[in-house]
DSSP file (Angstrom, degrees, kcal/mol; ACC not computed):
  #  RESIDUE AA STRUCTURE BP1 BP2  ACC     N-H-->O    O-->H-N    N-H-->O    O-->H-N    TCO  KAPPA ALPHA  PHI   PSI    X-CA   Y-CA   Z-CA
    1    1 A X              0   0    0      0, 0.0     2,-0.4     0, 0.0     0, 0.0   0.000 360.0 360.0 360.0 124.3   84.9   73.5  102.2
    2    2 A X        +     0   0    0      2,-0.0     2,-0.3     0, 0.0     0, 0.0  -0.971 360.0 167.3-112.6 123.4   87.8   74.5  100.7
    3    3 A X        -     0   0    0     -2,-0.4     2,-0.5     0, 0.0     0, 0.0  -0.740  30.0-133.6-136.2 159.0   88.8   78.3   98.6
    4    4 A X        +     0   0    0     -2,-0.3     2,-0.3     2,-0.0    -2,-0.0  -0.964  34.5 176.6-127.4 117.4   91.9   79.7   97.6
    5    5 A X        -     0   0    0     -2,-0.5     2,-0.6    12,-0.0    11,-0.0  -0.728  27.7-126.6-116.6 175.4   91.9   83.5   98.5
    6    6 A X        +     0   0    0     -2,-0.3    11,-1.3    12,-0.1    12,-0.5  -0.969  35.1 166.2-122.1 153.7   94.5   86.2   98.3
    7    7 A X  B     -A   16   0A   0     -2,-0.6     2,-0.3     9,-0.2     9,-0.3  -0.743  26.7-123.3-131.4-172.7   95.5   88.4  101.6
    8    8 A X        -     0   0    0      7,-1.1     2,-0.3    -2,-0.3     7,-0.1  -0.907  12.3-128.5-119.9 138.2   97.9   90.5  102.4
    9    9 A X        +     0   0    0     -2,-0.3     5,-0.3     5,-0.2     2,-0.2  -0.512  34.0 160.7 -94.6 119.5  100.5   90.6  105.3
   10   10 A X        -     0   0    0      3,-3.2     3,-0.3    -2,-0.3     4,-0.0  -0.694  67.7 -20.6-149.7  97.0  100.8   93.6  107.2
   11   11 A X  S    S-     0   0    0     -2,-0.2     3,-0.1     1,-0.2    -2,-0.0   0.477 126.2 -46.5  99.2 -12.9  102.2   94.0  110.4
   12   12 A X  S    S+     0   0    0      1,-0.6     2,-0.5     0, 0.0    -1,-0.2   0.129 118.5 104.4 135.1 -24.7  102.0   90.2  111.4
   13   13 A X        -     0   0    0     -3,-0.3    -3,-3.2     2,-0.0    -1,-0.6  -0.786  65.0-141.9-103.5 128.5   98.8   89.9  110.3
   14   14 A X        -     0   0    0     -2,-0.5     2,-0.3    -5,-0.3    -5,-0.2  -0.512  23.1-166.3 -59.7 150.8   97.0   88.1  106.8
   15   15 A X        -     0   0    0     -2,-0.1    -7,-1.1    -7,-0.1    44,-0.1  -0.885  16.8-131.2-142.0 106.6   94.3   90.1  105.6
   16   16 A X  B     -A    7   0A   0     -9,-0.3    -9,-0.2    -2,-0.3    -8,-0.2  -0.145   4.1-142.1 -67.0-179.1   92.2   88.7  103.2
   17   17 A X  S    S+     0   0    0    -11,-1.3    40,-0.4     1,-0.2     2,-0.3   0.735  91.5  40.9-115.8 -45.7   91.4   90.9  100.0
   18   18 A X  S    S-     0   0    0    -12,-0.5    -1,-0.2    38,-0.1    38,-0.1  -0.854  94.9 -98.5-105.8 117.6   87.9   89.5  100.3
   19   19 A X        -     0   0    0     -2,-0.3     2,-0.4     1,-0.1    -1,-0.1  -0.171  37.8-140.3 -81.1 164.9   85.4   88.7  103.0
   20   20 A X        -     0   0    0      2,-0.1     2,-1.9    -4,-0.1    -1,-0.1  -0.881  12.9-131.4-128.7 150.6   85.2   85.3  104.2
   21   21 A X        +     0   0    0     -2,-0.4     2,-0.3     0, 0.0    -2,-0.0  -0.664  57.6 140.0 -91.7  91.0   82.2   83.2  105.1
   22   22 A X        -     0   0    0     -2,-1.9    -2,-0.1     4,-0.0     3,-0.1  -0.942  60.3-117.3-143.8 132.2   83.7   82.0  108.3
   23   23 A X    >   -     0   0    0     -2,-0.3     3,-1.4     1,-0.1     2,-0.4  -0.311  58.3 -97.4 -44.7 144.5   81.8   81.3  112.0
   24   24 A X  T 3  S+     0   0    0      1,-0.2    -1,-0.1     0, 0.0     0, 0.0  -0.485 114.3  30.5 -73.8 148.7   83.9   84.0  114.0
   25   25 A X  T 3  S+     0   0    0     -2,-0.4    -1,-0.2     1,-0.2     2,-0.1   0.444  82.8 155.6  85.0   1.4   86.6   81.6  115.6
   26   26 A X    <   -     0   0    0     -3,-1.4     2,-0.2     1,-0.1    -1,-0.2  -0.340  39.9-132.9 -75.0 145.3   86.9   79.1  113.1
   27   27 A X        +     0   0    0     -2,-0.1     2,-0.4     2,-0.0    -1,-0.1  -0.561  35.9 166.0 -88.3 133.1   89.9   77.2  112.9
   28   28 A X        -     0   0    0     -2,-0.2     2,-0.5     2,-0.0     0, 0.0  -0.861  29.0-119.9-145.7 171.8   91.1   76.9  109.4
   29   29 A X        -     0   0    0     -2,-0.4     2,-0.7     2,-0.0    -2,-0.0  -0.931  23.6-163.7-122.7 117.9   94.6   75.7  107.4
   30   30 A X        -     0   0    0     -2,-0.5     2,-0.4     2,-0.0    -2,-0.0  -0.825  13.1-160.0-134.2 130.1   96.4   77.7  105.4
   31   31 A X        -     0   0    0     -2,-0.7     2,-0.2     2,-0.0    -2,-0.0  -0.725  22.1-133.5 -72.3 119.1   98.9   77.0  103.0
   32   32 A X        +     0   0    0     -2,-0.4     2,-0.4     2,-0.0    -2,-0.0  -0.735  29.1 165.5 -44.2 121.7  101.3   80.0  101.9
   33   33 A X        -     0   0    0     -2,-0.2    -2,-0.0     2,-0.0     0, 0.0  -0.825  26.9-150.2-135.9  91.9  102.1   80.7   98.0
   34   34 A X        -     0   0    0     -2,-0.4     2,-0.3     1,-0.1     3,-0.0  -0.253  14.8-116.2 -59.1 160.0  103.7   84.0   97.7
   35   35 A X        -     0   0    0      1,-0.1     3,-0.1     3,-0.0    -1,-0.1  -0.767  30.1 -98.7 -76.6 142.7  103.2   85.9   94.7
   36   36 A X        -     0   0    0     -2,-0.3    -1,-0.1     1,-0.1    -2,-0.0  -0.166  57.3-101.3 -67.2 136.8  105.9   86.9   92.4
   37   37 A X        -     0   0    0      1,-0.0     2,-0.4    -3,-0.0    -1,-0.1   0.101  40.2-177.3 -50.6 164.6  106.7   90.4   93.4
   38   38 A X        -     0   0    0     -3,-0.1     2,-0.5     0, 0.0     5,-0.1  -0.998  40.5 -85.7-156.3 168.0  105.6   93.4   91.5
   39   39 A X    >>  -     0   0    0     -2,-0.4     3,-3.1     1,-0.1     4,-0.9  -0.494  34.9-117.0 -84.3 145.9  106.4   96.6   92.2
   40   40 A X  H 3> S+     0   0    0     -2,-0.5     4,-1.1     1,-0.3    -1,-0.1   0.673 115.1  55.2 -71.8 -13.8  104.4   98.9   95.0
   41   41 A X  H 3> S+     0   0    0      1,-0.1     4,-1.0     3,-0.1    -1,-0.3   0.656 109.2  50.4 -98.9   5.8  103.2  101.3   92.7
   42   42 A X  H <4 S+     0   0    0     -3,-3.1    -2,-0.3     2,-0.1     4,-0.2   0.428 116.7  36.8 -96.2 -21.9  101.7   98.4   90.7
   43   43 A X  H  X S+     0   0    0     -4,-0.9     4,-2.8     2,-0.2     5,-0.2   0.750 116.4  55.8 -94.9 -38.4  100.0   96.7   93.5
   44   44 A X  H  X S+     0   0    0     -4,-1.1     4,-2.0     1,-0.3     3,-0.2   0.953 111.6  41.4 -55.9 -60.0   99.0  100.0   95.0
   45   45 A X  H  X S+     0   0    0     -4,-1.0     4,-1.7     1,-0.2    -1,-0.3   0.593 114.0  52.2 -77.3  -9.1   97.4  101.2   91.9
   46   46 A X  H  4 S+     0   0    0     -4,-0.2    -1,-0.2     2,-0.2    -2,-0.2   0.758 110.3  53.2 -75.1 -31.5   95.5   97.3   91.2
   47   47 A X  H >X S+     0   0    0     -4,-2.8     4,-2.1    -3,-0.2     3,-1.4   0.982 107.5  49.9 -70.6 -45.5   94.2   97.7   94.9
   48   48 A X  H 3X S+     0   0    0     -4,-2.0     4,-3.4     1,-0.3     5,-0.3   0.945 117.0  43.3 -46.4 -54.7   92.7  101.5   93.8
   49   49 A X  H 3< S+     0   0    0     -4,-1.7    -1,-0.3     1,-0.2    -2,-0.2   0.068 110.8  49.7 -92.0  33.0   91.0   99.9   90.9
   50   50 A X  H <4>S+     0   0    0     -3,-1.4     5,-0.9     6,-0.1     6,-0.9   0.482 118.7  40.9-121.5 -45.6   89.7   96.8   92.6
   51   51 A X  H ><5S+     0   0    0     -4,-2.1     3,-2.3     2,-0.2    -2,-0.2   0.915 113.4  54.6 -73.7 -40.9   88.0   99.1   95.6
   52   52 A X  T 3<5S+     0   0    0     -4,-3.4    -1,-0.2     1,-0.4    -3,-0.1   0.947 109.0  43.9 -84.5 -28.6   86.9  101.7   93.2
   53   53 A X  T 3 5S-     0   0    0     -5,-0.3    -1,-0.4     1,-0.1    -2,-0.2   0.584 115.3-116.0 -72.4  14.7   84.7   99.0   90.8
   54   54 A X  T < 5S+     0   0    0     -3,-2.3    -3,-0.2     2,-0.3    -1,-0.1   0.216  82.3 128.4 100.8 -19.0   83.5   97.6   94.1
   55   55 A X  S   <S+     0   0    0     -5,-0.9     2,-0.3     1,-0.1    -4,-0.2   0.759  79.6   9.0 -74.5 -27.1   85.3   94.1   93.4
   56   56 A X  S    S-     0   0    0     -6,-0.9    -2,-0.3    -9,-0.2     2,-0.3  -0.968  72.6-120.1-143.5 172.9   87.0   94.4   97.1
   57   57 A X        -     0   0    0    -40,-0.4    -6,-0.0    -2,-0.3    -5,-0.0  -0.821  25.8-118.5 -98.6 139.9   87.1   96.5  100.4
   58   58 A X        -     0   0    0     -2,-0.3     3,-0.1   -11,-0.0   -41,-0.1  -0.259  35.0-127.4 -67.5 132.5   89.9   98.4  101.9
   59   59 A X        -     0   0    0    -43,-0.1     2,-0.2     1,-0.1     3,-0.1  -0.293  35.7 -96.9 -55.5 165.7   90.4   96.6  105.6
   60   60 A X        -     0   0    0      1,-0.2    -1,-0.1     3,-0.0     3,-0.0  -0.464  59.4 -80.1 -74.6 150.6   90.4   99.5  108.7
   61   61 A X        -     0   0    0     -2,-0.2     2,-0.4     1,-0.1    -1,-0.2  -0.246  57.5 -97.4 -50.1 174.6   94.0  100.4  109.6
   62   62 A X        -     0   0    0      1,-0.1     3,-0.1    -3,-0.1    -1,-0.1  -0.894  46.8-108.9-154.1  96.4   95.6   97.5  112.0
   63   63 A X        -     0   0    0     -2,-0.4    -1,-0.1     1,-0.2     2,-0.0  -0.047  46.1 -83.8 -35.3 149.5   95.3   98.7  115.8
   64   64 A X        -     0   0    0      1,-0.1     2,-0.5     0, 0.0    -1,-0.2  -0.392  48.9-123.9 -64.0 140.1   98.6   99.6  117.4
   65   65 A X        -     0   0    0     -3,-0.1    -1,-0.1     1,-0.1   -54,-0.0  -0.791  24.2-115.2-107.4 146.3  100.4   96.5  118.7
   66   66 A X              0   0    0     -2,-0.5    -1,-0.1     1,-0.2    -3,-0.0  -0.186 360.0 360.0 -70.0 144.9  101.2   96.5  122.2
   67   67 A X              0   0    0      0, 0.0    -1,-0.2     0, 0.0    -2,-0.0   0.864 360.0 360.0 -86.7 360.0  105.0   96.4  123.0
């Protein structure tokens, strides 16, 4: 089965925007496409109004990585 999601990169890590109907562990392929930039108070505020109708959920902060 194959979907096109969006994530975001933070820290090292993809984060999907969305949850995803995957067994925990599953091995998957992913293609990269950035997006054309936009400016951070323009993403910030599309992320506010995507959590607040409900349409996605903010991830938990990213544990500290060990050095």
């Amino acid at each position: 089965m194959g979907q096109a999601i969006t994530a975001m990169y933070e820290q090292g890590i993809l984060r999907p925007l969305m949850p995803l109907r995957l067994k925990d562990r599953s091995l998957v392929q992913i293609q990269v496409v950035s997006e054309p930039l936009v400016e951070d108070t323009e993403r910030e505020e599309t992320l506010r109004v995507l959590i607040e109708a409900g349409v996605i959920r903010p991830h938990p902060p990213a544990p500290p990585r060990a050095s």
